[in-house]
C-alpha positions in Angstrom: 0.0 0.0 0.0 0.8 3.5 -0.7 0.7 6.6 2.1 -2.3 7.8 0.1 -3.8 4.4 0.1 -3.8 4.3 3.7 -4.7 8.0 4.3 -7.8 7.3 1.6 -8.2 4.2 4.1 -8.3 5.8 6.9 -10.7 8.7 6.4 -12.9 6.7 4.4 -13.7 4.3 7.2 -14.9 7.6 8.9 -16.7 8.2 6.1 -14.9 11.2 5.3 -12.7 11.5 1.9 -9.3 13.0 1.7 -7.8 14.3 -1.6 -3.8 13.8 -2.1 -2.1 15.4 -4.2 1.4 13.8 -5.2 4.4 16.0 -4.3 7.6 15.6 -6.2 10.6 14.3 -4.4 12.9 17.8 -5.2 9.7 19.4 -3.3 9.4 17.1 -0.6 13.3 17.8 0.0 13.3 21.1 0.0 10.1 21.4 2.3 11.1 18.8 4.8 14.4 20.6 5.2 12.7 23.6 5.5 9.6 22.4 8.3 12.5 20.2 10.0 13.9 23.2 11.3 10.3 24.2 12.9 10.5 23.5 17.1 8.4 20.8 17.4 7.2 19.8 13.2 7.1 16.3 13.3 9.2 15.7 10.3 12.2 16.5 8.6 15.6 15.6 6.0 15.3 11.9 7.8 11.9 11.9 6.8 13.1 12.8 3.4 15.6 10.1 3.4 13.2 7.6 4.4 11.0 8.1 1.6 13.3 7.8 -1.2 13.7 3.9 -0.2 11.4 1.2 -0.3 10.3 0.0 2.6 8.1 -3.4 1.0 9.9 -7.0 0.7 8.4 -9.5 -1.9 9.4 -12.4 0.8 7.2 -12.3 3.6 8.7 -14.6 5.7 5.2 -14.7 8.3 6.8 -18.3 10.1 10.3 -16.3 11.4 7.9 -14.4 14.1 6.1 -17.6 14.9 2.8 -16.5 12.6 0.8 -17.7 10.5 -0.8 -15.9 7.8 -4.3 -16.8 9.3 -3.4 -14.8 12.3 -3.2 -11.4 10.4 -5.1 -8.6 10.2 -5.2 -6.3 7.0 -4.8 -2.9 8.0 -8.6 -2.3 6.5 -10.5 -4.9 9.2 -8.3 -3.5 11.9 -9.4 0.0 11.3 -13.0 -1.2 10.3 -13.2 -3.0 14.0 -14.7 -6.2 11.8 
């Protein structure tokens, strides 16, 4: 899932919608940098480095915490209380 999947997720079990508008990554650097300097902004240039990485694997290896896949939750039940 994307960051705007999940905010679009997240409002719309509320019921609310949410409109995201993609940023470019030279923007999101320069802005980050910028707000990071803010006393107290919750993000910054390590937020910035963060998001130029991927942060997905394509081996989900659910059995090295002791899991099974059964005993998930998706992200939309758990916020849907189903």
């Amino acid at each position: 899932m994307t960051l705007a999947d999940v905010a679009r997720l997240a409002h719309g079990v509320d019921g609310r919608s949410v409109t995201v508008l993609p940023v470019p990554m030279a923007l999101a650097g320069v802005g980050l940098s910028v707000a990071g300097k803010i006393p107290g902004f919750p993000m910054g240039a390590d937020q910035y480095r963060s998001l130029q990485f991927d942060n997905t694997t394509a081996d989900n290896d659910i059995s090295a915490f002791g899991r099974k896949e059964s005993e998930l939750t998706t992200l939309a039940s758990y916020l849907s209380d189903e």
